[in-house]
C-alpha positions in Angstrom: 25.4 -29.7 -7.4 24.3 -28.1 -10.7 26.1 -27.5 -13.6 26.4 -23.5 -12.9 27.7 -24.1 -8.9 30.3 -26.9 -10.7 32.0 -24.1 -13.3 31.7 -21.8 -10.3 34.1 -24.2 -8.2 36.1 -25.4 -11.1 36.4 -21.5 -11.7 37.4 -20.8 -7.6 40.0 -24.2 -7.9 41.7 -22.5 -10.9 42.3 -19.4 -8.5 43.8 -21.6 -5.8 46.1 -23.9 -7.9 47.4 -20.3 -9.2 47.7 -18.9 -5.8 49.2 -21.4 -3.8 52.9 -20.7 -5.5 52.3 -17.7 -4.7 51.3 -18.3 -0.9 54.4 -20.6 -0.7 57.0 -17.9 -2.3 57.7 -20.3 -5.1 57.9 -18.1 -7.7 61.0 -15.5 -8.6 60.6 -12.3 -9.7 59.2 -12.1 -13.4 57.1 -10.0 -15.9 54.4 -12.6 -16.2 53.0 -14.1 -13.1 52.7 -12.6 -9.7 51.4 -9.9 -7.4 53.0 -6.7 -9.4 52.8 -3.3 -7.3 55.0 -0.2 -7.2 56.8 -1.5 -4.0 56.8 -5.1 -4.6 58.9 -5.0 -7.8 61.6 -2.7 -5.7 63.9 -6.1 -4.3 63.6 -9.7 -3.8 62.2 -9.8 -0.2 59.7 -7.6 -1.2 58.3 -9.3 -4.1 58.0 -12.7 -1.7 56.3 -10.8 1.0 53.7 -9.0 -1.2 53.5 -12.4 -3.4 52.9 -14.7 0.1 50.4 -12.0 1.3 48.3 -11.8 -1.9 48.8 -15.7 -2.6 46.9 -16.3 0.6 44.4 -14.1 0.2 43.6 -15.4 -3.0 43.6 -18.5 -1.4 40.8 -17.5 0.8 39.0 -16.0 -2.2 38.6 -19.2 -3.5 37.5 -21.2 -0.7 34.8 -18.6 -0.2 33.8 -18.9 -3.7 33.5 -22.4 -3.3 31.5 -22.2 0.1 29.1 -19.9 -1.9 28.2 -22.2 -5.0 27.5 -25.0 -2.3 25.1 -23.0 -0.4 23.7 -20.4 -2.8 21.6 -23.0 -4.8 20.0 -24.2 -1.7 18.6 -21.0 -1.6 18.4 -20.5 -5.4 17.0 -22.6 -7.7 17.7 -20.4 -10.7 21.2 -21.5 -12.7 21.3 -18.0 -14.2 21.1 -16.3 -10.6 23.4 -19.1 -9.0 26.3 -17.8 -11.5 25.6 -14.1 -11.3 25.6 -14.7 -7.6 28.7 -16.6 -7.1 30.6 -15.6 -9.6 29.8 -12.0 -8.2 31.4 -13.6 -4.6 34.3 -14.6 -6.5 34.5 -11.1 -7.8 34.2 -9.0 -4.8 36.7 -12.0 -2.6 39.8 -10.9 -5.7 39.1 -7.2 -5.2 39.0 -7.6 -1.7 42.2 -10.1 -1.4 44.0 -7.8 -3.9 43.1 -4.5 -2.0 44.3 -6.4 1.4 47.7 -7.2 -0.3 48.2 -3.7 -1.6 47.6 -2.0 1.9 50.1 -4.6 3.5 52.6 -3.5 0.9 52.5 0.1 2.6 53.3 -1.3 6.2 
């Protein structure tokens, strides 16, 4: 594993250790850490619900992050294409996992 696939996964970890309190509804409501939307800030259970649903799809951001910096550079010897690459997965999986949470907030 090169150097630019090793910050990628060291990157995708970091997203994981953050979201996995969040996946586990370990942390209260607060101004500083958490999935913050219109609805979930409105009572407890809500703030749980939208935290476990964006924690866990965070989760799954990461992973895929990681998955991608083990097999992009088997395609791509480039470092500077590996990063732009996978850090461009890791990109698109937040946006995604974050969009996913804020439509499960309107159900």
């Amino acid at each position: 594993m090169g150097t630019a696939s090793l910050h990628i996964v060291m990157t995708a970890l970091v997203v994981i250790f953050l979201a996995l309190p969040m996946a586990f509804r370990l942390i209260p409501k607060n101004k500083f850490y958490g999935f913050r939307a219109r609805r979930s800030v409105g009572s407890d259970e809500e703030w749980y619900r939208s935290n476990q649903t964006a924690g866990i799809a965070m989760v799954i951001a990461g992973f895929v992050t990681i998955l991608s910096a083990v097999l992009v550079p088997r395609f791509v010897a480039d470092d500077r294409t590996v990063t732009v690459v996978c850090t461009g997965v890791l990109f698109l999986s937040l946006f995604i996992a974050i969009g996913y949470a804020i439509l499960r907030q309107s159900e």
